[in-house]
C-alpha positions in Angstrom: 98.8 85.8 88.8 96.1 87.5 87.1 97.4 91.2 87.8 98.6 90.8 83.8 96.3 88.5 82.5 94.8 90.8 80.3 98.1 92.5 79.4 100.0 88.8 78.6 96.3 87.8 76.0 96.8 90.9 74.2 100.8 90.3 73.4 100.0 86.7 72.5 97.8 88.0 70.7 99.7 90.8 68.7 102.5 88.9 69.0 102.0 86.2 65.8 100.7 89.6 63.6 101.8 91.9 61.6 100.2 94.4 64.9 102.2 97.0 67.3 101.4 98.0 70.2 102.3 100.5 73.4 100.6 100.0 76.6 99.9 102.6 78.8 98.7 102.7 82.5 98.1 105.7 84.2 98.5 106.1 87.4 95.0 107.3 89.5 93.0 109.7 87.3 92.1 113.5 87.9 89.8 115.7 86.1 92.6 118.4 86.9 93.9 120.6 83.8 96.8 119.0 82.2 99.7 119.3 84.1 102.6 118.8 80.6 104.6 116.4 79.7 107.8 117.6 81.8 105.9 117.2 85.0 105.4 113.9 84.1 107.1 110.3 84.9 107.6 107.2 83.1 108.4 104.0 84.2 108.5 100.5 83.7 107.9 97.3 85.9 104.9 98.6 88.1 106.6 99.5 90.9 105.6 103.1 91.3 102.5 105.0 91.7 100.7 107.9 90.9 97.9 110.5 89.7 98.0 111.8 86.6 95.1 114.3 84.8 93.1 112.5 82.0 94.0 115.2 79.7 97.9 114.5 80.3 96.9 111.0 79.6 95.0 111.5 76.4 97.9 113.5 74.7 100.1 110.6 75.5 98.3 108.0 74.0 97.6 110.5 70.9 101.4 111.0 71.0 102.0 107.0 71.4 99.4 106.3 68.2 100.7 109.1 65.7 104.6 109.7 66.6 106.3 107.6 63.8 109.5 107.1 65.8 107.1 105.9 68.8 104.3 104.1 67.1 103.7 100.7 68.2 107.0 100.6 70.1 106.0 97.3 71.7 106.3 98.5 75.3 104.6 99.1 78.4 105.0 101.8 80.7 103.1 103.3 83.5 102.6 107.5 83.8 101.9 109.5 86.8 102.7 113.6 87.6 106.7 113.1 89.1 105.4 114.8 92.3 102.8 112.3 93.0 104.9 109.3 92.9 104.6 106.3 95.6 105.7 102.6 95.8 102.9 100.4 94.0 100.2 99.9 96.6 102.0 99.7 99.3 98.7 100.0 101.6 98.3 95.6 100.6 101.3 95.2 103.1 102.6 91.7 102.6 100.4 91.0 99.6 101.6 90.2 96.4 101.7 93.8 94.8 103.1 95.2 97.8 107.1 96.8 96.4 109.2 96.2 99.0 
């Protein structure tokens, strides 16, 4: 479907270059003060949830574009504060996002 459409151009796109990458999707964002990354969760294959502050979010990506051992690691991965976490969108019901 077209819930990665955009995330499937850009590795096609990378993906013949000499590019990296690291994808990150935050969860539902919040103005909150940063929370730190060991209140945080990471996960892969969207099927959990969360918030997460904008600030925990910028030092992630800064983290994901400067750490030499990280830097383009070619991966995707969702991030949300551990606390907050819930199946992905399970308010669609029998849709096809719902995590069952």
């Amino acid at each position: 479907g077209k819930t990665f459409e955009g995330e499937n151009q850009m590795r096609g796109i990378l993906g013949g270059s000499d590019s990296t990458y690291t994808v990150i999707k935050p969860g539902g964002l919040k103005m909150d003060k940063a929370e730190g990354f060991d209140k945080l969760e990471f996960n892969q294959g969207d099927t959990f949830v969360g918030s997460v502050p904008r600030a925990d979010v910028a030092e992630v990506a800064a983290s994901a574009a400067l750490d030499p051992e990280n830097r383009g690691a070619g991966k995707t991965f969702e991030m949300y504060i551990a606390k907050s976490r819930n199946g992905l969108l399970p308010w669609y019901g029998e849709s096809q996002y719902f995590v069952k």
